[in-house]
C-alpha positions as CSV (number, residue, x, y, z in Angstrom):
1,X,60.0,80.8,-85.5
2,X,58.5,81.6,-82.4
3,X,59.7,80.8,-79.0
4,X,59.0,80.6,-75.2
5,X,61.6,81.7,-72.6
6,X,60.1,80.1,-69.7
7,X,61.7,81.7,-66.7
8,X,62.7,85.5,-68.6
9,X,62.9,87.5,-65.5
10,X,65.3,85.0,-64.0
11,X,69.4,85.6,-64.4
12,X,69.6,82.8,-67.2
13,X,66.4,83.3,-68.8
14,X,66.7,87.6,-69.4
15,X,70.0,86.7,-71.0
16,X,68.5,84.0,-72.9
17,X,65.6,86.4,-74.3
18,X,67.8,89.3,-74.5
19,X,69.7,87.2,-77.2
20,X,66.7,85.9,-78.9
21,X,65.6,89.6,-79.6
22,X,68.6,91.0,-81.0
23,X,68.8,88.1,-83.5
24,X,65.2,89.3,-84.4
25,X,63.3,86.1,-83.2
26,X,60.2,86.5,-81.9
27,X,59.4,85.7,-78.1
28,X,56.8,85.1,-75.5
29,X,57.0,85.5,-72.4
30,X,54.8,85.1,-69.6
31,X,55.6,86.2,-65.4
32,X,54.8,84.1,-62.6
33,X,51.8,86.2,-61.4
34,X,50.6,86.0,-65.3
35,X,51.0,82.1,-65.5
36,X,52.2,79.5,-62.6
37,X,54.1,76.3,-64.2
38,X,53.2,74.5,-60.8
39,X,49.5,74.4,-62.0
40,X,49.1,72.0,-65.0
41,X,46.0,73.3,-66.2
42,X,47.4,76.2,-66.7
43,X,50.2,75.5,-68.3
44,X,48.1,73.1,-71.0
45,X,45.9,76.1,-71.5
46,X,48.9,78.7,-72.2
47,X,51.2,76.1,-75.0
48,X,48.1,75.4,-76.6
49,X,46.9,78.9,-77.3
50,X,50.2,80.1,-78.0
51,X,51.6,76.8,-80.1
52,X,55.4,78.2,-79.9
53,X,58.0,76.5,-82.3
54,X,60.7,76.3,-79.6
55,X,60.3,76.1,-76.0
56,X,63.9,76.9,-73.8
57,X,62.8,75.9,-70.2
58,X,65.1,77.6,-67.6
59,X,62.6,78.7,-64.9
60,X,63.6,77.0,-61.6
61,X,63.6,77.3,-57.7
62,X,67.1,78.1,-57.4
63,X,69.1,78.8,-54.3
64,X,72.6,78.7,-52.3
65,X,73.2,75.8,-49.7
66,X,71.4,77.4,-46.8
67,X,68.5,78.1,-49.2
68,X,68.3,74.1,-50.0
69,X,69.0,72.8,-46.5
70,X,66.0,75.1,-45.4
71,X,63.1,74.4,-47.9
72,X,64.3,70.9,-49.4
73,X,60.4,70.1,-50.1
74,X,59.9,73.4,-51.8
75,X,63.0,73.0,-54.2
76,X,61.9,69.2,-55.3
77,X,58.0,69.6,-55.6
78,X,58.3,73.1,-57.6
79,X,61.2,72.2,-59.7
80,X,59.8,69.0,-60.8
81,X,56.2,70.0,-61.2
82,X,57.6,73.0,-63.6
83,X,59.7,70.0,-65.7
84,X,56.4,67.9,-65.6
85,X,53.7,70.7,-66.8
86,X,56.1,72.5,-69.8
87,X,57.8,69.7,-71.0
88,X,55.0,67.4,-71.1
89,X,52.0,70.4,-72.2
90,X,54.9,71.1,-74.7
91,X,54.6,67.6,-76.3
92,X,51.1,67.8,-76.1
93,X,51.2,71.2,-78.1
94,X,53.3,70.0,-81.1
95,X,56.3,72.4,-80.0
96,X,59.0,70.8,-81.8
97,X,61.8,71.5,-80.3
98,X,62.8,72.2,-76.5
99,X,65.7,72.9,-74.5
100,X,66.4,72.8,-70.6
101,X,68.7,73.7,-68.6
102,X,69.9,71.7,-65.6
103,X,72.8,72.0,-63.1
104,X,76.1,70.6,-62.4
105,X,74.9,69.3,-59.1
106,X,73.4,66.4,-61.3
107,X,77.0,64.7,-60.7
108,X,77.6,62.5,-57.9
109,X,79.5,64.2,-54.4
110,X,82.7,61.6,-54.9
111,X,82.6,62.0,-59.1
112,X,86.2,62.5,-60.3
113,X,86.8,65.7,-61.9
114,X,86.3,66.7,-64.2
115,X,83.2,65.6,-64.4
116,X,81.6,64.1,-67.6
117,X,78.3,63.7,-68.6
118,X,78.8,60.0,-68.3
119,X,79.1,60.4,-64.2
120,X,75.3,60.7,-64.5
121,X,73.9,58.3,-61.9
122,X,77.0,56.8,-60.5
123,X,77.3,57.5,-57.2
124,X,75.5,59.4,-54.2
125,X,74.5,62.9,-54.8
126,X,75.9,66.2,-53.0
127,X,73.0,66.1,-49.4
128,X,73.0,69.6,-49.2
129,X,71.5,70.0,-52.6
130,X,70.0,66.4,-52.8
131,X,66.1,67.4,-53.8
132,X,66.9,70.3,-56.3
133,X,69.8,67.6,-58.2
134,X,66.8,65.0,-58.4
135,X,64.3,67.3,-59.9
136,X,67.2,68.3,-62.5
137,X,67.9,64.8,-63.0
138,X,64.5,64.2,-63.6
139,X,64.2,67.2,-66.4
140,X,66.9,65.2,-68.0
141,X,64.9,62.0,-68.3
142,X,62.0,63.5,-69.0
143,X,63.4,64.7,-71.9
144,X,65.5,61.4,-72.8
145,X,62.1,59.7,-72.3
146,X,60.0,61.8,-74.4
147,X,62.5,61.5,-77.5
148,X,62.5,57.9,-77.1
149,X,59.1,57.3,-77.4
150,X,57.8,59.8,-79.0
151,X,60.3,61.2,-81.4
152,X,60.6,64.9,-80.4
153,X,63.9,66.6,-80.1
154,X,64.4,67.8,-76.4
155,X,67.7,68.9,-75.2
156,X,69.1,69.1,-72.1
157,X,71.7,71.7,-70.7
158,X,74.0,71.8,-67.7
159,X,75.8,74.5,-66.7
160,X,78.4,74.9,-64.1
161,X,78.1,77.7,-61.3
162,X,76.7,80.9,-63.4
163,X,76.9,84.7,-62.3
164,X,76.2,88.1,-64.3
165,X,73.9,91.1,-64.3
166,X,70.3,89.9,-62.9
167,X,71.7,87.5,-60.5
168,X,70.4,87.3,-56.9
169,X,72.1,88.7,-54.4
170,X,70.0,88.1,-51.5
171,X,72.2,88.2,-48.4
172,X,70.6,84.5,-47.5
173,X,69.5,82.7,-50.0
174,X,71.9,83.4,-52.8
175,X,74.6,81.3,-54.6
176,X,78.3,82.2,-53.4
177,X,79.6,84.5,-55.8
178,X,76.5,87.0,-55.6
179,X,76.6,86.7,-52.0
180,X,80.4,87.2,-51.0
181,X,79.7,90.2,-54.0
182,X,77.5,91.4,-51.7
183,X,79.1,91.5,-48.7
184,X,82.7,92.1,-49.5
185,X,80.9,95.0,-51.1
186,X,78.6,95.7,-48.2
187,X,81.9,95.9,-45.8
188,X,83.6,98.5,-47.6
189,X,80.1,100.5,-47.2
190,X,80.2,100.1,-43.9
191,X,83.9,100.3,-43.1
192,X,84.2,96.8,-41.6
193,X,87.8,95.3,-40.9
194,X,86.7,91.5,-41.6
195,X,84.3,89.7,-43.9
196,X,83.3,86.3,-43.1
197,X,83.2,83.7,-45.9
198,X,81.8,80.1,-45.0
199,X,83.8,77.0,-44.7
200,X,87.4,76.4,-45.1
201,X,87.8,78.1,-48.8
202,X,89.5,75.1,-49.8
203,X,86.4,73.5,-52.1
204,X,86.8,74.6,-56.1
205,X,84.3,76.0,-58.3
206,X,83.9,76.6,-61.5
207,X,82.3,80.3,-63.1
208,X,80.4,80.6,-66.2
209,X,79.2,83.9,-67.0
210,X,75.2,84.2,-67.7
211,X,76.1,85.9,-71.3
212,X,77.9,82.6,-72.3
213,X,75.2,80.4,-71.3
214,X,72.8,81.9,-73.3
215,X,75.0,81.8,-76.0
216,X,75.8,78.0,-75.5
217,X,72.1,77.2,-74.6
218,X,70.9,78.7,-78.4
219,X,74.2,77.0,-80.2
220,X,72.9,73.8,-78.5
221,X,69.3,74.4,-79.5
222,X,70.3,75.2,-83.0
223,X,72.6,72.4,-84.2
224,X,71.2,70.1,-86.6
225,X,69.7,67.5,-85.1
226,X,72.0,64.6,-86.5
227,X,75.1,66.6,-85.4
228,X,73.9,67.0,-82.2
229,X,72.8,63.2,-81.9
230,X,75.9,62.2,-83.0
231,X,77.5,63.9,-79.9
232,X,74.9,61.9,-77.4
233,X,73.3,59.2,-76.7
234,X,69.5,58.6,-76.4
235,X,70.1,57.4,-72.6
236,X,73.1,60.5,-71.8
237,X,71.6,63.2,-74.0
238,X,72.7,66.0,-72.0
239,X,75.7,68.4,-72.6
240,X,77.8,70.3,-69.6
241,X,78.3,73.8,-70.5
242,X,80.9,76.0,-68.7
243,X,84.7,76.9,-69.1
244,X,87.0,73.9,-68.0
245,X,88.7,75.7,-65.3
246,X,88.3,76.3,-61.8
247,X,88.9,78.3,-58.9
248,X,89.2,78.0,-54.8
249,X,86.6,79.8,-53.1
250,X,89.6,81.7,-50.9
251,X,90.9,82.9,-54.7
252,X,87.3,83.8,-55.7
253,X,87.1,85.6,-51.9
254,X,90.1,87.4,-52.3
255,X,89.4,88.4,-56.0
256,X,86.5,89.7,-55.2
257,X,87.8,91.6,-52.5
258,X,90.1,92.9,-54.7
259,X,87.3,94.2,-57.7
260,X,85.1,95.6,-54.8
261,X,87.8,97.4,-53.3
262,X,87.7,95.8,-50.0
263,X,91.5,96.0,-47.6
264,X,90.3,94.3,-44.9
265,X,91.1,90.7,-43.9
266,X,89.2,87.4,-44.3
267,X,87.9,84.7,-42.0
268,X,86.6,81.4,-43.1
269,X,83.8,80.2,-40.6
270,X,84.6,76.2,-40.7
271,X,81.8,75.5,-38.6
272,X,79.7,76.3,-42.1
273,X,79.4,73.5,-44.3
274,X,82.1,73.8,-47.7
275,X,79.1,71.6,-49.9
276,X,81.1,69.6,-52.5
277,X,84.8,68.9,-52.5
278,X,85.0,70.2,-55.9
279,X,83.2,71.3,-59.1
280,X,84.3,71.5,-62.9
281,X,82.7,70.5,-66.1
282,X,84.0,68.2,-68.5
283,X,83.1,70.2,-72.1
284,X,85.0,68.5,-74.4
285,X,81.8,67.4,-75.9
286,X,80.8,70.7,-76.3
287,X,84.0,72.0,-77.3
288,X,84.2,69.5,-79.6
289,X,80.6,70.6,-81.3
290,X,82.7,74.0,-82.1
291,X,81.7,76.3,-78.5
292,X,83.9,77.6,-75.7
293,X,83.2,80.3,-73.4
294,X,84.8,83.6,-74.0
295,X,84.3,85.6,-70.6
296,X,87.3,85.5,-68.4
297,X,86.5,85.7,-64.7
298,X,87.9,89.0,-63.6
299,X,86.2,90.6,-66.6
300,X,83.2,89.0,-65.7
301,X,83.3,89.5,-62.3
302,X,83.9,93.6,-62.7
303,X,81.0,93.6,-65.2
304,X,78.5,92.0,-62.7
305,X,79.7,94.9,-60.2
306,X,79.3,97.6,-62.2
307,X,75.9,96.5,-62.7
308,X,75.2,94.9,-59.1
309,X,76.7,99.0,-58.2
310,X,73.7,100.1,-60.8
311,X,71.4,98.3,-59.4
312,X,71.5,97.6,-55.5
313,X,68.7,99.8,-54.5
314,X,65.7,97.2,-56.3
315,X,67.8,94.3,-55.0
316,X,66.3,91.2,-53.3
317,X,66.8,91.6,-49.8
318,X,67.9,95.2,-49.9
């Protein structure tokens, strides 16, 4: 078997291909300068040269609420025209089987929580996010649609909030666990008293670490198809993917403060927006396929320091 990591270099998509290559499967790979999924003709030209077996789509425009309220156009035209080219050029190339990966922000702002893949399309989205959630609700249909009519087996993915070693830590435009990383870790650096944390610390998230969502992404890929049909439904094919539990951002601040050795105090900036109310996956459907996440989230908060501490210098936004 041979297949495409689109998106390699990217947190998800290194730990994706990392996995693939220690189980001995063979990969390609291409960067952004050597291949841009925005340009259709390109993409076309690359699946059908290459005719992988597999194709596990996680490149994306990612980035943290200020990120999305600032460049809403670029987060809905990229995304979707990267879901458009590969998964369609995929069909077109006889790739068998393909997998993307989403986000919880699919899920309505008011969904009850835990949130089930059945909230899909219920209710009004998240604003802050609004374009990037569309695109990913998009990839979804796409998929749905495309093993409707046509009879290939595309998967879809969603993970809750993910961190690990490769993740962006850009002082601006990354999610909030990389970015309070940073800056709790920057303070103690710098030999600051305070460190500011947006909003009121009251919203919850949930925290998958990158290493179990590659290994749920290629247990998901792999399952026999009619196990994995059973489990779905041709119009709510998707699976959630992350650990069931969840956390207030003023516990993730202070944790954090804690594993970057920070003694200082904390002040929440309420005039920053919090985003959603709250954020955790319902993965009994998962769980119930025979996967749970093994990371806990001090562990895998100290592992992504120790490697954030190894690699700051070639950081975004260093």
């Amino acid at each position: 078997m041979k297949v495409y990591v689109a998106g390699h270099r990217g947190m998800v998509g290194s730990a994706i291909l990392r996995r693939l290559q220690a189980q001995g499967v063979a990969t390609v790979t291409r960067t952004h300068a050597e291949l841009d999924l925005t340009d259709q003709a390109a993409v076309r030209g690359f699946l059908q040269a290459e005719r992988p077996d597999a194709v596990i789509l996680a490149a994306a425009k990612v980035g943290g609420i200020h990120a999305n309220n600032t460049y809403p156009a670029d987060f809905i035209y990229e995304n979707l025209m990267m879901e458009c080219n590969v998964i369609h050029q995929s069909f077109a190339a006889g790739v068998r089987r393909l997998l993307f990966l989403g986000s919880s922000c699919i899920y309505p702002r008011a969904v009850a929580q835990p949130m089930a893949e059945e909230a899909l399309l219920t209710g009004v989205l998240e604003p802050t996010n609004e374009p990037y959630a569309i695109a990913k609700i998009a990839g979804i249909k796409l998929c749905e649609s495309y093993n409707r009519q046509h009879g290939t087996d595309y998967r879809s993915v969603m993970p809750t909030n993910l961190y690990g070693p490769g993740d962006n830590f850009h002082p601006a435009n990354s999610h909030v666990m990389p970015a309070m990383m940073r800056r709790f870790h920057e303070a103690v650096q710098e030999g600051r008293d305070e460190v500011v944390v947006w909003g009121t610390g009251t919203p919850r998230r949930e925290f998958l670490h990158v290493d179990d969502m590659a290994e749920a992404s290629l247990f998901v890929m792999n399952l026999d198809r009619a196990v994995y049909e059973a489990n779905t439904q041709p119009m709510l094919s998707h699976i959630n993917v992350g650990t069931g539990e969840d956390v207030s951002i003023r516990d993730l601040a202070e944790l954090l403060a804690e594993v970057t050795g920070f003694k200082g105090r904390l002040v929440f900036d309420t005039t920053k927006p919090d985003g959603t109310p709250r954020k955790l996956m319902d993965v009994s459907r998962l769980a119930a396929m025979g996967w749970r996440a093994r990371t806990g989230l001090r562990d895998g908060i100290e592992e992504t320091y120790r490697w954030f501490l190894q690699n700051s210098d070639g950081l975004r936004g260093a």
